[in-house]
N, C-alpha and C positions, 0 to 999 in steps of 0.2 A: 487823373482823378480816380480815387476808388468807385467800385460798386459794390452796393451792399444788397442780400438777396435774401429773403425770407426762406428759411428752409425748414419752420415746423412752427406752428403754435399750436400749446395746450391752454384750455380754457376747461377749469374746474368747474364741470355741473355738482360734483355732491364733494366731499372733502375725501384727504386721500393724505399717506404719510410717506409717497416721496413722486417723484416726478421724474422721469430716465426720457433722455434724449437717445437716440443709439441708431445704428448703421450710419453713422454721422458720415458723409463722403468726405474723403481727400484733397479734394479741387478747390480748397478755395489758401489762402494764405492766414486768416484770422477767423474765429467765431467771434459772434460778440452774443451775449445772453440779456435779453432785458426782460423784465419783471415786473408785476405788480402784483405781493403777494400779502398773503395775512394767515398768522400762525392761531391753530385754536390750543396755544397755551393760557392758560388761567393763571397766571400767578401775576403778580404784581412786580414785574419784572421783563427784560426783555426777552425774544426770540432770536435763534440763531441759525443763519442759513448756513449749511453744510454742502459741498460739492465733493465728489469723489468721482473719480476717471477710470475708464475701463475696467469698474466693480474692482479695484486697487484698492482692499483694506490693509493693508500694510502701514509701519511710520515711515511713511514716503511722501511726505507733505511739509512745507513749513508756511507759515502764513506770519502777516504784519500789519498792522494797521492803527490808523488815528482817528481820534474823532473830536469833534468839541459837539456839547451839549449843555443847552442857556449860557451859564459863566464859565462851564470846566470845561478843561481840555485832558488827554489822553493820549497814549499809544502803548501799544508794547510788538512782542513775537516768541513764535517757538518755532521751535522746529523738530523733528520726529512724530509728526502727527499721525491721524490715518485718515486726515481730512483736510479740507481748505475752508476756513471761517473767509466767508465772499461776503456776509452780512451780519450785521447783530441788530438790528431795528426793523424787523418785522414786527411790526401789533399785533397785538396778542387778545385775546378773549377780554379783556379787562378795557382796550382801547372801544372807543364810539365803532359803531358796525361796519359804519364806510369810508375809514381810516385802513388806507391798505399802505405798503411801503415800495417804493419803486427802487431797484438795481440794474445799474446797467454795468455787466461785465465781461472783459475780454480774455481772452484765451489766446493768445499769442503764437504764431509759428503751430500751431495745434498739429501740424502733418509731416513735420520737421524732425524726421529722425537722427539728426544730428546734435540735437539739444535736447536739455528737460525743456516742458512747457512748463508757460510763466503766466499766471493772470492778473488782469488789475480792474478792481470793481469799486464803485462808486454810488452812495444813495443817501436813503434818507426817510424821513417821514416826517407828518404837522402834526401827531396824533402825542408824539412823546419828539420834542424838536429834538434832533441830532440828526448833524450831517458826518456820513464818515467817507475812508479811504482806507481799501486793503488789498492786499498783494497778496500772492501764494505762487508756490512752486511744488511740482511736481515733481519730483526726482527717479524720473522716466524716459528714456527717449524714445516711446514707444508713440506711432500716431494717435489722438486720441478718437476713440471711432461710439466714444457712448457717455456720457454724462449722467451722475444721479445727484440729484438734489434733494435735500431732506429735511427736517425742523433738527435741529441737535437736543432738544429738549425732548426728541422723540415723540413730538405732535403732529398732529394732520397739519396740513394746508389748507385752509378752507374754501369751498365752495365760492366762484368769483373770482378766487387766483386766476390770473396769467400767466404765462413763460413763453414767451417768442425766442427762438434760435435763429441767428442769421450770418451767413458765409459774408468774407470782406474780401474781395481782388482786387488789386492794382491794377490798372487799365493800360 
């Protein structure tokens, strides 16, 4: 059976435009990241969660993903990024105030310097319905020891966000 281990929550008193996990320890086989967040982008439009590893802004990233939203459906990918798209349905300024968007994503092998790291994250929100699915790779084999998350529209997070970080072991 795994264990799973709480290793950090932030909880947004006033808003802020990114959010860094860091001195992440080695010990565990998986992170997993979950969220409940809300972008104070204004536009009539969505929000986009960004992830970058060990302050790596290079095109060292390729990300994927699907969604269906009411009738339509979706997907695509690139690759040569300098980022990982983990989200695109954060509420934005424009959604009701307590419409926030939940992500729950993994970080695979994170400490595994034999491979890049690979993540896969999963969400959603009621405020603008879409549920999606995306993947990213890092094209590192470096441990990952710091996480920064950030609006890609270069907005705050607002006041209220969460972000828990949590270690996964195999027992």
């Amino acid at each position: 059976m795994a264990e799973i281990e709480a290793i950090e929550t932030i909880y947004l008193e006033a808003d802020v435009s990114s959010v860094t996990f860091s001195s992440i320890p080695a010990t565990y086989e998986h992170l997993q990241l979950r969220t409940s967040i809300r972008s104070a982008y204004a536009a009539a439009d969505y929000a986009m969660l960004y992830i970058r590893l060990n302050g790596d802004t290079g095109a060292n990233y390729t990300r994927h993903y699907m969604y269906g939203h009411d009738s339509s459906t979706g997907g695509g990918g690139d690759t040569s990024q300098t980022f990982m798209l983990l989200g695109i349905t954060e509420p934005n300024a424009t959604e009701p105030s307590a419409v926030y968007a939940n992500h729950v994503i993994d970080l695979l092998d994170y400490a595994n310097t034999n491979k890049n790291t690979t993540a896969s994250a999963i969400n959603g929100q009621l405020g603008w319905p879409v549920a999606q699915q995306l993947s990213g790779l890092w094209d590192d084999t470096s441990a990952v020891s710091t996480i920064l998350l950030y609006d890609g529209n270069a907005q705050d997070f607002v006041r209220g966000s969460e972000f828990t970080l949590y270690g996964i072991q195999d027992s």
